[in-house]
N, C-alpha and C positions, 0 to 999 in steps of 0.2 A: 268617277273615272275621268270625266271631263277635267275635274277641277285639280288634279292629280296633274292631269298632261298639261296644263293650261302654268304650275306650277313648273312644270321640268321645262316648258321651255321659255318663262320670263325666268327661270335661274339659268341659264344656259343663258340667254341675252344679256344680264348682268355681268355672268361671268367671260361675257367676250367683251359685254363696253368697258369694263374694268382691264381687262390685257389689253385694249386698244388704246385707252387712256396712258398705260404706262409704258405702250411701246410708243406712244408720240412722243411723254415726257423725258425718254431715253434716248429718243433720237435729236433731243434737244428745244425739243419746245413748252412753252412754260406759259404761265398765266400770266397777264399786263393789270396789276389795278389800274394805275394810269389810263392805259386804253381802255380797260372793260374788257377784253380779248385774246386768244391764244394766239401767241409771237414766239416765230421763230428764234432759235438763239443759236451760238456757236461756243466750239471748245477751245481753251490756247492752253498748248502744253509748253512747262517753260524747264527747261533743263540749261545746267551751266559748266562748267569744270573753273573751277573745282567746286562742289556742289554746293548746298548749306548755304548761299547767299539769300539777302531778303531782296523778294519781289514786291516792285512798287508800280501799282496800275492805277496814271493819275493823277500822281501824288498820294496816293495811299498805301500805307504798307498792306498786303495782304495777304501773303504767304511766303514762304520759301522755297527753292529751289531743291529738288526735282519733284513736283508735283506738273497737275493735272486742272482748271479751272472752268466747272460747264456753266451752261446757262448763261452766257456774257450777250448783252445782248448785242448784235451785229454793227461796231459802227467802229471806227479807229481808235485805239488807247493809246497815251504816251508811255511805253515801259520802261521802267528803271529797273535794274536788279547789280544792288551794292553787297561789298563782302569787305571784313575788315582786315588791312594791307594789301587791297586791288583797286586797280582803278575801276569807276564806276563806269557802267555800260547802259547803252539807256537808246530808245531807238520809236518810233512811231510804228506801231504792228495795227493792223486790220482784221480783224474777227469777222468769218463772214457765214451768213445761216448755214449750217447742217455741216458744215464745214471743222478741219482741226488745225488750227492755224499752232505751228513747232513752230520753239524759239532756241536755240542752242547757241547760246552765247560763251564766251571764252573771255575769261579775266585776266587778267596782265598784272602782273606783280608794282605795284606803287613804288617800291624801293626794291628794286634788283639784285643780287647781287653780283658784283663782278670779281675774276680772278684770274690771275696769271695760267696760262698754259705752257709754253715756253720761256724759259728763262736766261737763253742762248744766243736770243735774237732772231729774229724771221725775216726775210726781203722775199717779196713778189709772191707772195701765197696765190693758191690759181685753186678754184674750185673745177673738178673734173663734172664731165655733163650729166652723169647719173646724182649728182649732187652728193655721193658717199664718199669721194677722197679730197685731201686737201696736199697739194705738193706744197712746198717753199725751202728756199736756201736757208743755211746757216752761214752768217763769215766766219771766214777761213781767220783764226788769231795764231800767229804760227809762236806759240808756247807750249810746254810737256803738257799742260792740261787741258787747254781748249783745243789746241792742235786737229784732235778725233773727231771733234762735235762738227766742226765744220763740211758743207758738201749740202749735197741736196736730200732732202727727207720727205717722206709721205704719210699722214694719215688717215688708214681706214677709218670712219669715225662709225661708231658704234651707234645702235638704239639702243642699250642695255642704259639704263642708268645708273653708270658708273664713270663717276668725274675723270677726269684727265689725269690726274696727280696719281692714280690708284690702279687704273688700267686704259688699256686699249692704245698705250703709246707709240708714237709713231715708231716709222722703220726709215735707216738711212738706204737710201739709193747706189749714192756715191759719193766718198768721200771727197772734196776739196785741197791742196797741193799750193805749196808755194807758186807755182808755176800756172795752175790750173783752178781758179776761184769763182765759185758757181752763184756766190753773193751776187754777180754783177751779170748773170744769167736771164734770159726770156724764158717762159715756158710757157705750151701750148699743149691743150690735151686731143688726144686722139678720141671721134666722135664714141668710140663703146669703152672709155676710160678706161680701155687696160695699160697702154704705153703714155707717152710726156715725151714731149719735142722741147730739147735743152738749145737754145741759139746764148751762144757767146758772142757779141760783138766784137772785131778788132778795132782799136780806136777808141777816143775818146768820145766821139760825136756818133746818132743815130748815121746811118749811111754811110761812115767814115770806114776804109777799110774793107775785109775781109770778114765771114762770120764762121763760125766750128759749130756742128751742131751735131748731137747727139742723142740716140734712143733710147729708152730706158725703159725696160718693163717694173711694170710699180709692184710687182707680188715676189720679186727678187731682188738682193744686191749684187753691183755690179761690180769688180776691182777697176782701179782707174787704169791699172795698165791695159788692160781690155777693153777698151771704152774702141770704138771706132765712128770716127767724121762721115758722117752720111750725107756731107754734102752735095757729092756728086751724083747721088738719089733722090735731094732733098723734091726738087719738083716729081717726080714721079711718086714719093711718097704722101705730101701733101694732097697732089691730087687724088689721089684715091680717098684720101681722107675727106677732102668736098666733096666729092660723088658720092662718099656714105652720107654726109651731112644733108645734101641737097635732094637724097632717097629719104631721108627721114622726115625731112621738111612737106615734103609733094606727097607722102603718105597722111601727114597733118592736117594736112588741106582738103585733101580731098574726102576728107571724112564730113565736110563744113559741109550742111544743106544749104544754108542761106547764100545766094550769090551775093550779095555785096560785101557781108563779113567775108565770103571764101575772095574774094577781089581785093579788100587788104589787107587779109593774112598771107595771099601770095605775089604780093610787090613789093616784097622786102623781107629778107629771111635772115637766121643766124650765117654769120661764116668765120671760117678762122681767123682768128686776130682781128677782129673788129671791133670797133669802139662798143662798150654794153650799149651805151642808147641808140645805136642804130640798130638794134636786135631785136626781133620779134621776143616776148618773152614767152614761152608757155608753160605753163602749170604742170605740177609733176603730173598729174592724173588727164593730161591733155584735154581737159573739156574749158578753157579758159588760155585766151592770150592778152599781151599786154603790148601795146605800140604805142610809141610816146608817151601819152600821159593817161591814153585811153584803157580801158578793161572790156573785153570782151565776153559775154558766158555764153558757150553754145550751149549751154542745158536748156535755156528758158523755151518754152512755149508761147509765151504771151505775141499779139501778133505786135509788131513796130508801128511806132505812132512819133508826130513830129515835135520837138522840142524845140525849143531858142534857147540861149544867152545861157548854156549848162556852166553849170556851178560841182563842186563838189558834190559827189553823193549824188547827185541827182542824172534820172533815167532820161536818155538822149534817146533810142529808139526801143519803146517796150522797156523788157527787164535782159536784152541783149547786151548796151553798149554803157560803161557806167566811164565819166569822168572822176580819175584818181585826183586828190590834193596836189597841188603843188609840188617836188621834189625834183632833186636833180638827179636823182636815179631812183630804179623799180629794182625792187628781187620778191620772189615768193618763197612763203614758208612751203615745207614741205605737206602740209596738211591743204594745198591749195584752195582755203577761205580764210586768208590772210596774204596783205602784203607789205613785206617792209617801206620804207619809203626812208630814202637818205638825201638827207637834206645838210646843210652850212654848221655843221656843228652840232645834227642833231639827228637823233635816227626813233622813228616812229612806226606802227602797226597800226596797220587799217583797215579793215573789211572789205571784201572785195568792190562792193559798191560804194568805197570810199569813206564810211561809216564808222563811228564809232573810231576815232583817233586817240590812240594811247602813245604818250609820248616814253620810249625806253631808256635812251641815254642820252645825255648830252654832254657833251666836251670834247676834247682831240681825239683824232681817231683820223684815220685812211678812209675816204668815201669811196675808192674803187675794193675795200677787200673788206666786205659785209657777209658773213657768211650763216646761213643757217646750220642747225644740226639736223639731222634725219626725223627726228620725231620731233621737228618743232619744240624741244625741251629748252633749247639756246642759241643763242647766235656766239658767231666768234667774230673777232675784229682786229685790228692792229691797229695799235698805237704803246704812246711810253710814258714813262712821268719826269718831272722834271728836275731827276734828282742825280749826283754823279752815278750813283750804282743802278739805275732803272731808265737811262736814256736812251740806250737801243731798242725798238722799235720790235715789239712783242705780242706775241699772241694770246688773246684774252677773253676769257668766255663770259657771257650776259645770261645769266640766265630768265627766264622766259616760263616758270611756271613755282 
């Protein structure tokens, strides 16, 4: 009887050091021959879009993309993960004990492609502030065939993916007039993009003159003979429109715990007609802004620590304030872990901590009309080629995946 109970409970003890054994080894820890010892390890999940890329930890190839890698033991690897016609991504990750250190990397197309959107012509494209419409003039050619095309147009740009040429094409506003040519037009959107403020200058010269300005709702067309001069409203209109701007702005802010980010996120804000680079920028999903050349992320946790002499990519206080590359302007993709960066003839994407730099296009192109799509699928841009029938200055989509 003894030797019976003495039996049931070294099998019960076996069968608890055995579960105990492989809930340790499940929670990541593992044997060290090297040491002689059981050592913690850590997990790195590595997913990419578009997926099926090889992962290299090191310098070694060791799997592919969307997997799962445990047992690593705790210390920093250098990751690559290449895919063939993308540019490579490759970044310094940290595995740390008991921990799952995700890696969601995004690959960028090596060779783009690019294609005309407009084949009519575009002057002064204006992206509206929810980032889903695109205004721009058509010139006015006063022949039986171009005649129509002329005038101001909008498009809703779609998430669907479906190119330009096939759907989702824009809509004209208001026709253009020998008398009336919207080519040589300002426009200005209204802070909840539903209307576009049209200024005509009189003159040849900025300030020369008198201006016509005009409203326009973007979800109708307007006949020109109905068009009405809202001059003599223009400042009571506008200001309403800063007062919505400047409620948007002070709502942003003050969601900011940290006082110093909340101290220069609010000494300098967007306002109508203002130069981009004096504009705060913020990320569609507002947890990230951009001033000067700096990147802010309110998500992080980490507490703030003091840097010197920052360089790109590299963390100024914690994982809060990241210096961008170089560029003479910022925009963000819609996916706000990306940002464009437009530079002297060349337009690049880069991780918000300034990382991983993929160069997109290079050649002629407008650095003030850089346009994302909604789903981050493509940008648009203007520029022309330099041929007699392709020299007016047209709208051209990149694609981006």
């Amino acid at each position: 009887m003894n030797k019976r109970l003495l039996y049931s409970v070294l099998t019960i003890l076996i069968v608890l050091l055995i579960a105990g054994v492989a809930i340790f080894f499940v929670k990541g820890y593992s044997f060290s021959p090297k040491n002689g010892m059981v050592v913690g390890t850590g997990i790195l999940s590595v997913a990419s879009m578009p997926d099926g890329a090889s992962v290299y930890i090191d310098g070694h190839l060791t799997t592919a993309t969307n997997t799962t890698l445990s047992s690593l033991q705790p210390k920093k690897y250098k990751l690559r993960i290449v895919k063939e016609a993308f540019i490579p991504w490759e970044k310094e990750v940290e595995v740390v004990e008991g921990l799952v250190t995700e890696i969601k990397a995004t690959l960028f197309p090596a060779i783009p492609t690019i294609y005309p959107l407009t084949v009519n012509g575009a002057v002064n494209p204006s992206l509206s502030p929810d980032g889903d419409k695109l205004v721009f003039a058509v010139p006015f050619i006063d022949d039986s065939h171009s005649r129509q095309k002329g005038g101001v147009w909008v498009w809703t740009m779609s998430s669907a993916p479906i190119s330009f040429a096939r759907g989702a094409e824009p809509h004209q506003l208001v026709a253009s007039s020998a008398n009336l040519d919207f080519s040589k037009a300002k426009f200005t959107w209204s802070p909840n993009s539903k209307q576009v403020l049209v200024t005509l200058q009189e003159g040849n010269l900025p300030g020369e003159g008198n201006s016509r300005n005009y409203l326009l709702d973007v979800d109708k067309q307007t006949n020109i003979a109905d068009l009405k001069d809202i001059t003599p409203i223009l400042s009571a209109t506008t200001k309403e429109w800063v007062i919505d701007q400047k409620a948007k702005d002070e709502a942003r802010v003050n969601t900011i715990a940290d006082l110093k980010i909340k101290e220069i996120a609010s000494s300098s804000g967007q306002t109508l007609g203002s130069a981009p680079t004096s504009q705060i920028k913020w990320s569609p999903d507002e947890t990230k802004f951009i001033k000067g050349s700096k990147l802010y992320d309110l998500t992080s946790k980490n507490t703030p620590k003091e840097q010197t002499t920052p360089i790109a990519g590299q963390i100024l206080t914690g994982n809060k304030e990241y210096v961008l590359p170089t560029a003479l302007d910022y925009f963000w993709l819609p996916d706000s872990k990306h940002v464009i960066l437009v530079g002297d003839g060349k337009i690049s994407i880069s991780e918000v901590d300034g990382g991983n730099v993929s160069e997109i296009y290079a050649g002629k192109f407008d650095g003030t009309t850089v346009f994302p799509w909604p789903d981050s699928s493509k940008m648009v841009i203007l520029t022309s080629y330099n041929t007699s029938t392709a020299s007016s200055p047209n709208l051209f989509g990149v694609n981006l995946k």
